[in-house]
N, C-alpha and C positions, 0 to 999 in steps of 0.2 A: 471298941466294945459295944458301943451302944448300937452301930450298922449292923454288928454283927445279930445281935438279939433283935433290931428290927425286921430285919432279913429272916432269922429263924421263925418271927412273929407270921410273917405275911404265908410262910410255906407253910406253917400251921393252918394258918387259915384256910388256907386253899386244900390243903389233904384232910380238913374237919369236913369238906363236903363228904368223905366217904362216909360217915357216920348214917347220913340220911340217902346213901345212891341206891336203888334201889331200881334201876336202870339196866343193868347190864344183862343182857341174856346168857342164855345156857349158851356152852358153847355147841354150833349149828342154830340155835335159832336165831329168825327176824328179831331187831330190834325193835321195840313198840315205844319207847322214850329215852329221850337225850339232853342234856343241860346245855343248853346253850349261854355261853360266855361274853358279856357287854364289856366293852370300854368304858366307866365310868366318868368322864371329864367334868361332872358335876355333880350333885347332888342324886342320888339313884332313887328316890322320889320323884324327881321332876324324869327323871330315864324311865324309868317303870312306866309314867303315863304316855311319853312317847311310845315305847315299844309294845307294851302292853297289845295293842289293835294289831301288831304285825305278827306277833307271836300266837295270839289266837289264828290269825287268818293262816298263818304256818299251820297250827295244828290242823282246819281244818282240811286243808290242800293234800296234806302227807300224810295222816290219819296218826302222825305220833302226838304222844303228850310230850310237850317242852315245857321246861323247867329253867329260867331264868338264873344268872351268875353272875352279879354286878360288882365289878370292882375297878377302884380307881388307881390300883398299884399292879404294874404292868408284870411286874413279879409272879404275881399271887395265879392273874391268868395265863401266865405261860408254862407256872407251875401245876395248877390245876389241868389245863389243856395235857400233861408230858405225862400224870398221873390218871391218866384216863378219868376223871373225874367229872372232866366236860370233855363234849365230843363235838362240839363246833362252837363257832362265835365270833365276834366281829370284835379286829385289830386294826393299830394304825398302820404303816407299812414298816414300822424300825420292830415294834413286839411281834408284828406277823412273820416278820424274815426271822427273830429269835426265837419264833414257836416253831418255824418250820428247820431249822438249824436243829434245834434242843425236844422241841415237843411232840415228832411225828405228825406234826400239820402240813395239811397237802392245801394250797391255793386252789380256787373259782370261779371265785368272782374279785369285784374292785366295784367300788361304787364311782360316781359320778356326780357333778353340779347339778342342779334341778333345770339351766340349760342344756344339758349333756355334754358340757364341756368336762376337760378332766386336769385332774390339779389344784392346788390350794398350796396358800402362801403362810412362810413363817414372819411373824411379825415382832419388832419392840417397841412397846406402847411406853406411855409418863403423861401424867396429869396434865392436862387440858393448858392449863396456866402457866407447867413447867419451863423453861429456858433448858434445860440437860437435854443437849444433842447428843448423837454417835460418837463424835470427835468428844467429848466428856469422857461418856462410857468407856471408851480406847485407853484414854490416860492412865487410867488401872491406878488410881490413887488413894483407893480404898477410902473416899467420900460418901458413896453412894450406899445406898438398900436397894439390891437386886433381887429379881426374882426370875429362876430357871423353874424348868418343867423335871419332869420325871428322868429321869437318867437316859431312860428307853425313850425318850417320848423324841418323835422324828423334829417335828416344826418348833415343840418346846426347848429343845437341846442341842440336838445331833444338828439339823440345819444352821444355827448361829454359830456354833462352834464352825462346820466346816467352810463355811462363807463370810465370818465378819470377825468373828474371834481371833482361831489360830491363824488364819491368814496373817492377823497383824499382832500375832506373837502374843495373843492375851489369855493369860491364863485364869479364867475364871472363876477361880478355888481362892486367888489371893490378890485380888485387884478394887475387890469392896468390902464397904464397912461391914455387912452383914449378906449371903446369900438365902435365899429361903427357894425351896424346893417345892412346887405346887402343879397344882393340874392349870389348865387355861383360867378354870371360875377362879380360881383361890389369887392366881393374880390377878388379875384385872379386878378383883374388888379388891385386891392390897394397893392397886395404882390410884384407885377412886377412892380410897381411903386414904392415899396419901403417906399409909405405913410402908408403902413400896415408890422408890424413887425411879424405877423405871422395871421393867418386865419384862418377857419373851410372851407371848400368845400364838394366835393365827385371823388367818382372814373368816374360814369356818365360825369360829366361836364369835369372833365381832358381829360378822351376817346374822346369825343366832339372836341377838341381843335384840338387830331392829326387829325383832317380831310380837316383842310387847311395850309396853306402855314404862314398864319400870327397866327393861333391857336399854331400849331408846335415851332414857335418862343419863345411866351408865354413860352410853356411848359420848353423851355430850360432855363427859367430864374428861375423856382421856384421846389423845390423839399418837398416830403412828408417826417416826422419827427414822424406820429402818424396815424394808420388805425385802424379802429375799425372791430368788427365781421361783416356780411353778415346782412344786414337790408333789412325788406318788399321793393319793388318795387313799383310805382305809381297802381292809382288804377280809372276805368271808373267808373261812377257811376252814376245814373238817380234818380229823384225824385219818390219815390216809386207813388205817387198820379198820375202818368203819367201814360194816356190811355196803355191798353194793345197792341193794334194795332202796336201804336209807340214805345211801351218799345220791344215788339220782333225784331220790323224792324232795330234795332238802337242793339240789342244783335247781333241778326243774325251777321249785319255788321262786327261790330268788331272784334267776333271771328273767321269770316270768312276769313279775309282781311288778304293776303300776305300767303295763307295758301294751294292755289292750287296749279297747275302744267304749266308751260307756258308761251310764252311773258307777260301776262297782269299780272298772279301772280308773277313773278319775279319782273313787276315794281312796284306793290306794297310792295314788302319786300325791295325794294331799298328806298321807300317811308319810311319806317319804318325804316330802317338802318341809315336815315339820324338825327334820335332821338336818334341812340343806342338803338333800340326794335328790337325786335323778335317777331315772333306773341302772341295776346295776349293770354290767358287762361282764360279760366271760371272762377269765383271764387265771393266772399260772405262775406258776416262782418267776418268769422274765419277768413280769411286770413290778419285781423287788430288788431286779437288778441296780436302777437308780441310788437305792436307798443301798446296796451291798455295797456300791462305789463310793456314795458318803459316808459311810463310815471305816471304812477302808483309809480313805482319803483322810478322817480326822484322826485316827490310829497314828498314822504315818505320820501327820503336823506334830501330833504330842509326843512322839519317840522323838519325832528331831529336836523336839525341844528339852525333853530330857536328856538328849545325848545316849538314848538307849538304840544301838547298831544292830540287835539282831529284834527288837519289834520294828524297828523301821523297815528291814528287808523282807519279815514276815508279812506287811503291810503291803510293799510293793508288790510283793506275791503274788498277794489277793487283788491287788489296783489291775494285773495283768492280768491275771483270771476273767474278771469281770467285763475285763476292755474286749478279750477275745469269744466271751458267753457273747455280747452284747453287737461283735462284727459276724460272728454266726449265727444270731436273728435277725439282722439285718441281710443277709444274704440268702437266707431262707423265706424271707418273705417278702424281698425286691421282686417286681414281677418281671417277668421272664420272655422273651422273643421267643418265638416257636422255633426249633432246630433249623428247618428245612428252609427259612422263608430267607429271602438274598440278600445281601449284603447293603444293597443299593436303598431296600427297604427300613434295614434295620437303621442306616445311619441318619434317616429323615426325623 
């Protein structure tokens, strides 16, 4: 009862943006503004003043007014994205694939480290002092105060689940005293508070922390027990139904930004560095593929665990689907000997 009227809450929330849209053109004409939709993983205060300076300099590059959509329930922006309510906005790579699934979002871009490497890690952090290792957490003795991420949330969730949970049969619904459901801030000050016995976060959000004076502090209270492989990066994304006009103006941007040479492109990549980004990169539903086969994959572990035969084989389906999306980019983009040139050449 209570999921269900929270769940009813959040689609409220996200369809009360239509009260104030005021965005949408006639239909034929140019779009002149668009709400763009933030992942809020903390406080949308502290996000506002991040994005704030990029979202002006958006306005000014594309000549639209943008219009800010901050939310920390991955719900509410998939929902509002599917209800045309917002027309672009930045997801992690598990709500981007379910916008692009459910909301008519069409991929772009992926952002990047502020080295330009690409990837970030899921994390289980516990107080600095703690003794409670992985092998604890396994035991599933319902001792503990855990804290999960958002349902949707890739590094919060979907990665422990399909790398360290179900792998070893643990179901994390009935294996501790108390779960609590939160963004990365919400746990990691429940672990440094100590009202959380251990957590899921990322490497992203810890990077974050060393950048102030009271982040740093934090850090020194909690330590990591469990890092998972290199997972997709966030992902920019517009509703494919979006004028051409403004779907270039709004590409252009992004991939442009913090990319040239100079006072103005340095302070854009300091703009971006205060996220932990690097400039973005091109990129298109492949680049969700990883993240379609993890959750494919965790689907599949929790059917076999329920004994349920036909989500399991719906699972494998999709595990095959994605394995063969995945040997057909890779074949299309293996580079290629030219037809003509001889044998002798090609085998060197």
């Amino acid at each position: 009862m209570r999921k269900s009227v929270l769940v009813a809450a959040v689609i409220m929330a996200a369809l009360s943006l239509t009260s104030c849209d005021n965005s949408k053109p006639k239909a034929g004409a140019p779009r002149t503004e668009i709400t763009f939709s933030i992942l809020s993983v903390d406080k949308s205060r502290d996000l506002d003043k991040l994005w704030a300076p990029i979202l002006a300099d958006m306005e000014k590059q594309t000549g639209l007014k943008v219009t800010p959509f901050y939310s920390s329930s991955y719900t509410a922006l998939i929902e509002a994205m599917r209800f045309d309510q917002v027309q672009a906005g930045f997801f992690s790579s598990a709500s981007g694939l379910e916008a692009v699934k459910r909301a008519n979002a069409e991929v772009f871009a992926h952002n990047t480290n502020p080295d330009g490497t690409d990837g970030y890690t899921s994390v289980i952090i516990v107080p600095k002092a703690s003794t409670v290792t992985v092998e604890d957490i396994l035991k599933c003795d319902r001792k503990l105060n855990f804290g999960m991420g958002d349902v949707k949330s890739t590094s919060g969730t979907i990665v422990p689940k399909a790398f360290l949970f179900l792998p070893n049969k643990v179901d994390t619904n009935n294996c501790f005293k108390n779960v609590k459901s939160g963004s990365h801030g919400v746990n990691i000050e429940g672990v440094v508070a100590g009202v959380l016995d251990a957590a899921t976060a990322n490497s992203d959000a810890l990077k974050e922390l060393s950048d102030t004076p009271e982040g740093r502090e934090k850090l020194a209270k909690i330590k990591i027990i469990w890092q998972s492989q290199l997972i997709p990066k966030g992902v920019i994304v517009y509703r494919t139904d979006l004028d051409p006009v403004a779907k270039e103006k709004i590409r252009s941007f992004f991939l442009s930004y913090g990319t040239g040479t100079g006072p103005e492109a340095e302070r854009q990549r300091a703009n971006l560095r205060a996220f932990q980004w690097g400039p973005l990169q091109p990129s298109d539903a492949t680049y969700l593929l990883p993240e379609r086969l993890m959750e494919a994959r965790v689907a599949l572990q929790e059917a076999e665990i329920a004994g349920d035969a036909a989500a399991a084989s719906a699972a494998r389906v999709e595990i095959d689907a994605v394995a063969k999306e995945q040997a057909d980019l890779v074949a299309k983009t293996a580079p290629q000997a030219p037809a003509d040139a001889p044998a002798s050449h090609q085998e060197r």
